[in-house]
C-alpha positions in Angstrom: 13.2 5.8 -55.1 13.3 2.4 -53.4 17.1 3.1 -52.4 15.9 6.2 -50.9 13.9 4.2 -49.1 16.0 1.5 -47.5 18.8 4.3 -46.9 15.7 6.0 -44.7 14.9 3.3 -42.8 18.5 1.8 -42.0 19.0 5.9 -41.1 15.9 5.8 -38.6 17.4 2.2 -37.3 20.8 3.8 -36.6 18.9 6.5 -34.5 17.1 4.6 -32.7 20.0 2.6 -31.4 21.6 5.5 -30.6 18.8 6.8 -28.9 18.7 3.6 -27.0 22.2 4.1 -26.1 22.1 7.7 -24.9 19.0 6.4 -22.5 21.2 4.2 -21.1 24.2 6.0 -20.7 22.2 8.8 -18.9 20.6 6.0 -16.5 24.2 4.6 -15.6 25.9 8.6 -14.8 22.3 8.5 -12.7 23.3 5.4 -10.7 26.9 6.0 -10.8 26.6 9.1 -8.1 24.6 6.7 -5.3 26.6 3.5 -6.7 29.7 2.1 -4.0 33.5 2.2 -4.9 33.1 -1.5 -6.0 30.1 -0.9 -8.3 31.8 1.8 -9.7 34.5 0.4 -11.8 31.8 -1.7 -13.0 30.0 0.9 -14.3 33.1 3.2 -15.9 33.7 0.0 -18.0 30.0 -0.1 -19.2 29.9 3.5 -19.6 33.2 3.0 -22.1 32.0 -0.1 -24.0 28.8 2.0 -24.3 30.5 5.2 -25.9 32.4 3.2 -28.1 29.8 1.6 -29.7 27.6 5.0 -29.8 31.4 6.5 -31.8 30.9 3.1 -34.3 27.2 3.2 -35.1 27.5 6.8 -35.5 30.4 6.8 -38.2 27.6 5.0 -40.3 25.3 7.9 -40.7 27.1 10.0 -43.6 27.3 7.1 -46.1 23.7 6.8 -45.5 23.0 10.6 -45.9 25.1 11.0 -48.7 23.3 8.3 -50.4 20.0 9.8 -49.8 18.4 12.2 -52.6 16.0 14.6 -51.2 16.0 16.8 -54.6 13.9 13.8 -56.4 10.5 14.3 -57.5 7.7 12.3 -56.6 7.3 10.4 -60.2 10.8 10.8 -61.9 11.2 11.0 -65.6 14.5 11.0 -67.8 12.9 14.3 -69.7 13.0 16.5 -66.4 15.0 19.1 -66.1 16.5 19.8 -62.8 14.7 20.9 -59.9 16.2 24.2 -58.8 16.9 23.8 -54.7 15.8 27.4 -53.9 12.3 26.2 -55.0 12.3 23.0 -52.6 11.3 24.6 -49.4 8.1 26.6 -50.5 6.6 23.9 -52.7 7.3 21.3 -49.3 5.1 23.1 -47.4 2.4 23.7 -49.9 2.9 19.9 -50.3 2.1 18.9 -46.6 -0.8 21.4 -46.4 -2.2 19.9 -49.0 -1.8 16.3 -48.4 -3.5 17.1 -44.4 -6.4 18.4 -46.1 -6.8 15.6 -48.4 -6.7 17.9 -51.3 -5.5 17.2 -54.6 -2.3 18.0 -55.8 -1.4 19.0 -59.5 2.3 17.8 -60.8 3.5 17.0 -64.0 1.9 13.6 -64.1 -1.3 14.5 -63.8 -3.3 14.8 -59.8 -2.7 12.7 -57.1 -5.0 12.5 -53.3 -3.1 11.6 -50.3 -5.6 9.6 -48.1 -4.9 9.3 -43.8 -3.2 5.8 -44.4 -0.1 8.0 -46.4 0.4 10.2 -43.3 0.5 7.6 -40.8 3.3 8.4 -38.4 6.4 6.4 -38.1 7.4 4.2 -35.3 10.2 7.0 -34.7 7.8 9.7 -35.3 5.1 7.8 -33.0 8.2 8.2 -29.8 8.4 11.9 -30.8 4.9 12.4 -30.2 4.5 10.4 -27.0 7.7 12.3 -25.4 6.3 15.5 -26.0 2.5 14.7 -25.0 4.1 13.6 -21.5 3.2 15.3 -18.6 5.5 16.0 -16.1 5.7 13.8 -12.9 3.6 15.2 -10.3 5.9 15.3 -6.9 3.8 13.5 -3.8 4.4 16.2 -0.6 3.8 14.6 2.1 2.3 16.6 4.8 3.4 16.9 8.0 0.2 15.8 10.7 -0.3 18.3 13.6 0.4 17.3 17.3 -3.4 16.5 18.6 -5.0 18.5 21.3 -6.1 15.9 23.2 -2.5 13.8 23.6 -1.1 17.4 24.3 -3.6 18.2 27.4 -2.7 14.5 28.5 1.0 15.4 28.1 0.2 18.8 30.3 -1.5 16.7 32.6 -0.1 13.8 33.3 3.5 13.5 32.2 4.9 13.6 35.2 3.4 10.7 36.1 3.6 8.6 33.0 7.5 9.3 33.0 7.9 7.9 36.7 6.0 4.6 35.2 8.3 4.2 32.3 11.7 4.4 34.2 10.3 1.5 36.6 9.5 -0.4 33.7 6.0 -1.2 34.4 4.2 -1.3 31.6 7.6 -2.7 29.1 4.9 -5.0 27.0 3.3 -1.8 26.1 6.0 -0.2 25.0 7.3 -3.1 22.8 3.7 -3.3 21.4 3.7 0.3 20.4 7.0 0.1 18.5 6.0 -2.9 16.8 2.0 -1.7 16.0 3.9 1.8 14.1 1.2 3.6 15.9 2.5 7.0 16.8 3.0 7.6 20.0 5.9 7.4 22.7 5.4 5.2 25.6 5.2 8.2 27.8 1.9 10.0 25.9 0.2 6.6 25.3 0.1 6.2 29.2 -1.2 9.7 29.5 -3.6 9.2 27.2 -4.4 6.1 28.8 -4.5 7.8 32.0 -7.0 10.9 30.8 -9.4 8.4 29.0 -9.9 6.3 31.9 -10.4 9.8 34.1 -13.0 10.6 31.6 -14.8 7.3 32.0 -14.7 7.7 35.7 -16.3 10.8 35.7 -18.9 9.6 32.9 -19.2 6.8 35.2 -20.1 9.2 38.2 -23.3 10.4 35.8 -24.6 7.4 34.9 -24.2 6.3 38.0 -26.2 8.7 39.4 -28.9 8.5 36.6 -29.6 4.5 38.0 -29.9 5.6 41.2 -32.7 7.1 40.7 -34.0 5.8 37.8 -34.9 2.6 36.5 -34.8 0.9 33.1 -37.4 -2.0 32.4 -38.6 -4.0 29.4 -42.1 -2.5 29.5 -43.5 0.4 28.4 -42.4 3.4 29.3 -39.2 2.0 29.6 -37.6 4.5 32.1 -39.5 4.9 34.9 -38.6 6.5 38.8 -36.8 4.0 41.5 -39.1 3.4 43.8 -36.9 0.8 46.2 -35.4 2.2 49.1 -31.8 3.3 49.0 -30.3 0.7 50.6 -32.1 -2.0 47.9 -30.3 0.2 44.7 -27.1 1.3 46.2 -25.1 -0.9 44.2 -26.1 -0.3 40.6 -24.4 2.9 40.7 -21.6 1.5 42.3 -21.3 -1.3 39.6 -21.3 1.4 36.7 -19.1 3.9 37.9 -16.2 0.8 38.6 -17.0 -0.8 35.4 -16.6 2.1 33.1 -13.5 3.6 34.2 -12.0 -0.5 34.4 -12.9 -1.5 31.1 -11.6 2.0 29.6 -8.3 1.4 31.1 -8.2 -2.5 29.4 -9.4 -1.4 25.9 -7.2 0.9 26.1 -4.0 -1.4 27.5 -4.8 -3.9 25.0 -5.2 -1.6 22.3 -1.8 -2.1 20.5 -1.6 -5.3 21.1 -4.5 -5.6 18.6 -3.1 -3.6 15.8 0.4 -5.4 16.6 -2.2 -8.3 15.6 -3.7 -6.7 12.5 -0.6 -5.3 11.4 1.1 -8.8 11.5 -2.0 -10.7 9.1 -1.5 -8.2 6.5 2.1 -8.5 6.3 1.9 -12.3 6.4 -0.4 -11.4 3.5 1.7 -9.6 1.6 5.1 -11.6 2.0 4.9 -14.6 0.2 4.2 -12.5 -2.6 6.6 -9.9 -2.2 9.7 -12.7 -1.1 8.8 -13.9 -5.1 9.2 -10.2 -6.3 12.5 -10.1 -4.3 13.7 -13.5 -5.1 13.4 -12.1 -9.3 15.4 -8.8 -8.0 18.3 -10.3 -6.2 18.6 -12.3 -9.5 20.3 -9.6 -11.2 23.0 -9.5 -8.5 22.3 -6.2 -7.0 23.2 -4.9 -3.3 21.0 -6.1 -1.4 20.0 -3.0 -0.3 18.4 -1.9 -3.6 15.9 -4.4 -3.4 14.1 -2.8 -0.6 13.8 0.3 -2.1 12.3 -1.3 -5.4 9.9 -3.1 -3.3 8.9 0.8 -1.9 8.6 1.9 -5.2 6.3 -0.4 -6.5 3.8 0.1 -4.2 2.3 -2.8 -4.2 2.8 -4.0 -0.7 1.3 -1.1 2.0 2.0 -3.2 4.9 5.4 -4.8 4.4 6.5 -0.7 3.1 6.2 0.4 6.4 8.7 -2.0 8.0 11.0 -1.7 4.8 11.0 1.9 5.2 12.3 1.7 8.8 15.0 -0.5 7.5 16.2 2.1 4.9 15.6 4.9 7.4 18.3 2.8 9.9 20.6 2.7 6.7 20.3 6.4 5.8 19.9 7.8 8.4 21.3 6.3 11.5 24.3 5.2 9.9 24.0 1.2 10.8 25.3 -1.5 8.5 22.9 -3.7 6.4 23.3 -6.9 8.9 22.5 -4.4 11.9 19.5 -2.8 10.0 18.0 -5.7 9.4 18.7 -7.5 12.7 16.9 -4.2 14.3 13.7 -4.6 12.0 13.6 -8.3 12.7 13.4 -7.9 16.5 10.9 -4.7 16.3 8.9 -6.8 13.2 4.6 -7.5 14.6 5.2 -10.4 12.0 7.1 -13.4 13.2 7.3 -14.7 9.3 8.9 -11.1 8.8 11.5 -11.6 11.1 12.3 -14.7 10.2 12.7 -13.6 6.8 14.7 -10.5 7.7 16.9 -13.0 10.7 17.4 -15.7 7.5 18.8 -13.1 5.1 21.3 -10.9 8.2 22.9 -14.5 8.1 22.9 -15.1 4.6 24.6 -12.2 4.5 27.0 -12.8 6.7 28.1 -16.5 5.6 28.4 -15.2 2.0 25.2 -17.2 0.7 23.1 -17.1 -2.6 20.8 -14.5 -1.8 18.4 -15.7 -4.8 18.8 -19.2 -3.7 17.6 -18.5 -0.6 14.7 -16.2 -1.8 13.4 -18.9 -3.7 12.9 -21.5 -1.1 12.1 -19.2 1.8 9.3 -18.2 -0.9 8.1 -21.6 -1.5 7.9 -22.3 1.9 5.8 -18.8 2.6 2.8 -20.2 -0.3 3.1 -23.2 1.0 1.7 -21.9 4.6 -0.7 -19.0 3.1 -2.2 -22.0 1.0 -2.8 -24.0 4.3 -3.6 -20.8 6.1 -6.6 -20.1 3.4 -8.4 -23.6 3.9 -8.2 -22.8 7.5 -10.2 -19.3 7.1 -12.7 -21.1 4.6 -13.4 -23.8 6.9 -13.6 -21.2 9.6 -15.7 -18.8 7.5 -18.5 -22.1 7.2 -18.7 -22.7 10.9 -19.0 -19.7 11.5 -21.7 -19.0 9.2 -23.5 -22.1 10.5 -23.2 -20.8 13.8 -24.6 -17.3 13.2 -28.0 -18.7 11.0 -28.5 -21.3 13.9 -27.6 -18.5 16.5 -29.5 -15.0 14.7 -32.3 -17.0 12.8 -33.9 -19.8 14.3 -33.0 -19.8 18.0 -34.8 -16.2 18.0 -37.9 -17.4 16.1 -37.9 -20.4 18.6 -37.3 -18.5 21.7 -40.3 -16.1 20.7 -42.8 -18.7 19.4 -42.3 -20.5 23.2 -42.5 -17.0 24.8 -46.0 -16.4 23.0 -47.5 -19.8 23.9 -46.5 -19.8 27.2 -48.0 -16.4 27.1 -51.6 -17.8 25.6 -51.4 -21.2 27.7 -50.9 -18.7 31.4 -47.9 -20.8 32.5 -46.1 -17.7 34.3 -45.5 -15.0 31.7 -47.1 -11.6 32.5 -44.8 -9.8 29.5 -46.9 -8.4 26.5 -46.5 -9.4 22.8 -44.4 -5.9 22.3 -42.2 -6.5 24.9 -41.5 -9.9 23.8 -40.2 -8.3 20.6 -38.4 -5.7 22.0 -36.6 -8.2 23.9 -35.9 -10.5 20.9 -34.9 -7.1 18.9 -31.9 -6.6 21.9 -30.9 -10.3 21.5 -30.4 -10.5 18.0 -28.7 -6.6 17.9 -26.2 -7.7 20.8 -25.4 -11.2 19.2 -24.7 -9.4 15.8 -22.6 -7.0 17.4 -20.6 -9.6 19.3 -20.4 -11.3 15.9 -19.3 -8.4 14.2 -16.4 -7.7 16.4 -15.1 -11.4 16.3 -14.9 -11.1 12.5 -13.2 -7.7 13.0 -10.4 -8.9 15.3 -10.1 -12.1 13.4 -8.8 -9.8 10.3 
C-alpha cells in the first residue's frame, strides 16, 4: 500500500511539471506571433529545449503506472481470494457515495467511517477545481462618446471664423495647451466654443445690465429696491456688467487648458517616480523596450501616466514611427516636464546603446528624491495656509463685528442695524472661503 502511494504522488509530481510545461509552451507560441525576427530564434530554441524535456519527463509515467495496483483492497490479507475486475467499478461508486455521506461501510474487516479530513482534495485536485470554477474574463467595450450639441452649433456657427484664426497662428499657445491637456477638442472647435460662450455672456450681460439700471441692491432690508438716481448718476453700472461678463468669459475660458495642462502634469509627476521603479524591475529582464509600456497599461495602476503611454503605443501601432521617434513625439507633446525628460533620457539611451535598467534606476532615484522634497514643501504649505485661513475666517470676522457693534452702541457714525451687520459678515466669510477653496483647487 505505501508503494502505491509514493508511485501516486511521484505520478501527480510528473503531471504537474508537465502541466507547467504545456503552460509555458502555450505562452511562448502566444508571444511568438507579435515577437520580432531577432526574438524569434530565441524563442524556437526555448520552444525545443521545452518539448524535449516534456518527451523525457513523460517517458517516466508507464513505469510508474505499471507499478501501481488499483485491484488492492483497502486492508489486504494473504487469505483473500482475488478480486474479480468486473466487480471494481460498481463497488467504487457505492464506495464514494458512502464515504460523502459519512456513512459506514461494511468489508471483510469489520466497518469503517470516512470523516471530511479523508476526502480532502489534493493539491492537483485543488487546480482542477479552481480551473473549472473560473469565470470567463469579462471583455471592457469601450464606448464611443457622441459629438456634443453645443460644440456642434459652435462649429455651425463660427468655423469659419475660428479656421481664419488658426491659419494666422494667433492663438498657437492654445493649441499646444490643448494637445498637451488631452482634452478633446481641435483647435478650430475650442475657439468656437470659446467664441459662442463669450456671445452668451455678452448677451447675459445685456440682462443684468439692464436689471441694475433700474434696480438697486443694498445691504438693508429689502435688499432690492427701485433706482431712484437719475440716469446720468447710474449709467455706468450697466455698462461695467455687460463688459465684465463677456471679458472674463473669454479669459476663463483662454486659460482653461492651460489649467488642466497644470493638473494633468502634478498627477503625472505623482505617479512617475513610482512607475520609473516598476519600469526599471521590467527592463531587467531584457525585454524591447517597447513591451514595457504596455505592461505599465495593463497594470493599471498609473491613470495619468496611461494616457501619455498610450499615445506613445498609438504612434508605434498605428502611425508607423520608430521607437526613438515615438518617444521623441510624446516628450515634446508631454504637460509634465519630469515626463519628458524621462521619455528625452531614454530616446538617447536608446540610441547610444546604453543600460536601459541602469538608467531606470538612477533616473528613479533621482525622481523620490524630488517627490520627497516636493512633499515637505506641500506640508509646510498646507500649515501656513491653515494658519492663514483660522486668522483670516475666524477671528478677523468676530473682530470686525464686535467693533462694528460697539461703534454701533457708542454712535460714532454707523447707522447699519445688527442684521445687516451679519449679513455682511455672512458675505465676507462666504467669499473668503470661496476664494480659499479655489486656491486649494488649482494648487492640486
Amino acid at each position: 500500500m505505501r508503494k502505491n502511494l509514493e508511485d501516486f504522488n511521484n505520478l501527480r509530481r510528473i503531471i504537474l511539471r508537465e502541466k507547467k510545461m504545456l503552460d509555458e509552451l502555450t505562452s511562448l507560441t502566444n508571444y511568438l506571433q507579435k515577437a520580432e525576427v531577432e526574438e524569434r530564434k530565441m524563442i524556437y530554441s526555448q520552444i525545443t529545449l521545452l518539448k524535449k524535456a516534456f518527451k523525457k519527463t513523460n517517458s517516466g509515467i508507464p513505469a510508474h503506472l505499471q507499478r501501481i495496483n488499483l485491484m488492492q483492497p483497502l486492508n489486504p490479507k494473504p487469505s483473500e481470494t482475488k478480486i474479480d475486475t468486473k466487480s471494481v467499478a460498481p463497488k467504487k461508486k457505492e464506495v464514494l457515495k458512502k464515504r460523502l455521506f459519512g456513512l459506514k461501510m461494511k468489508s471483510s474487516t469489520g466497518s469503517k467511517k470516512y470523516t471530511l479530513k479523508d476526502l480532502k482534495p489534493t493539491h492537483l485536485e485543488k487546480k482542477t477545481l479552481k480551473r473549472m470554477k473560473k469565470k470567463r474574463e469579462k471583455v471592457e467595450v469601450e464606448k464611443e462618446k457622441k459629438p456634443s450639441k453645443y460644440v456642434a452649433l459652435a462649429n455651425r456657427w463660427f468655423s469659419e471664423i475660428s479656421e481664419k484664426i488658426v491659419d494666422k497662428r494667433t492663438f498657437q499657445d492654445l493649441e499646444r495647451d490643448l494637445i498637451k491637456a488631452n482634452l478633446q477638442f481641435t483647435p478650430r472647435s475650442y475657439i468656437s466654443v470659446i467664441i459662442l460662450t463669450t456671445c452668451f455672456a455678452f448677451c447675459i450681460g445685456i440682462i443684468i445690465g439692464l436689471f441694475f439700471l433700474f434696480f438697486n441692491i443694498g445691504a438693508a432690508l429689502p435688499i432690492i429696491t427701485r433706482a431712484t438716481e437719475g440716469l446720468a448718476s447710474r449709467w455706468w453700472k450697466p455698462l461695467i456688467v455687460v463688459v465684465l461678463a463677456p471679458a472674463l468669459t473669454f479669459i476663463m475660458m483662454y486659460i482653461y487648458p492651460n489649467l488642466e495642462k497644470s493638473s494633468a502634469s502634478i498627477k503625472i509627476e505623482e505617479e512617475l517616480p513610482f512607475a520609473t521603479i516598476h519600469m526599471s524591475a521590467i527592463s531587467g529582464s531584457m525585454i524591447d523596450p517597447s513591451k514595457i509600456f504596455d505592461i505599465i497599461i495593463s497594470t493599471k495602476e498609473y491613470p495619468a501616466l496611461e494616457k501619455e503611454f498610450k499615445k506613445l503605443i498609438n504612434e508605434i501601432n498605428l502611425f508607423g514611427y520608430d521607437l526613438v521617434s515615438a518617444l521623441r513625439n510624446s516628450a515634446y507633446n508631454s504637460p509634465s516636464k519630469k515626463l519628458s525628460e524621462l521619455l528625452n533620457g531614454l530616446a538617447t539611451t536608446i540610441n547610444s546603446g546604453g543600460f536601459l535598467p541602469e538608467f531606470f534606476e538612477k533616473r528613479s532615484q533621482t525622481l523620490l528624491f524630488e517627490n520627497s522634497l516636493n512633499q515637505e514643501k506641500k506640508t509646510k504649505a498646507a500649515e501656513t495656509f491653515m494658519d492663514i485661513y483660522i486668522s483670516m475666517v475666524i477671528a478677523a470676522p468676530m473682530i470686525l463685528m464686535i467693533l462694528l457693534v460697539m461703534m454701533k452702541i457708542s454712535g460714532l457714525g454707523i447707522s447699519m442695524s445688527t442684521s445687516t451687520i451679519t449679513i455682511i459678515m455672512v458675505l465676507v466669510v462666504t467669499t473668503i472661503n470661496i476664494v480659499f477653496l479655489t486656491f486649494l483647487q488649482l494648487k492640486r
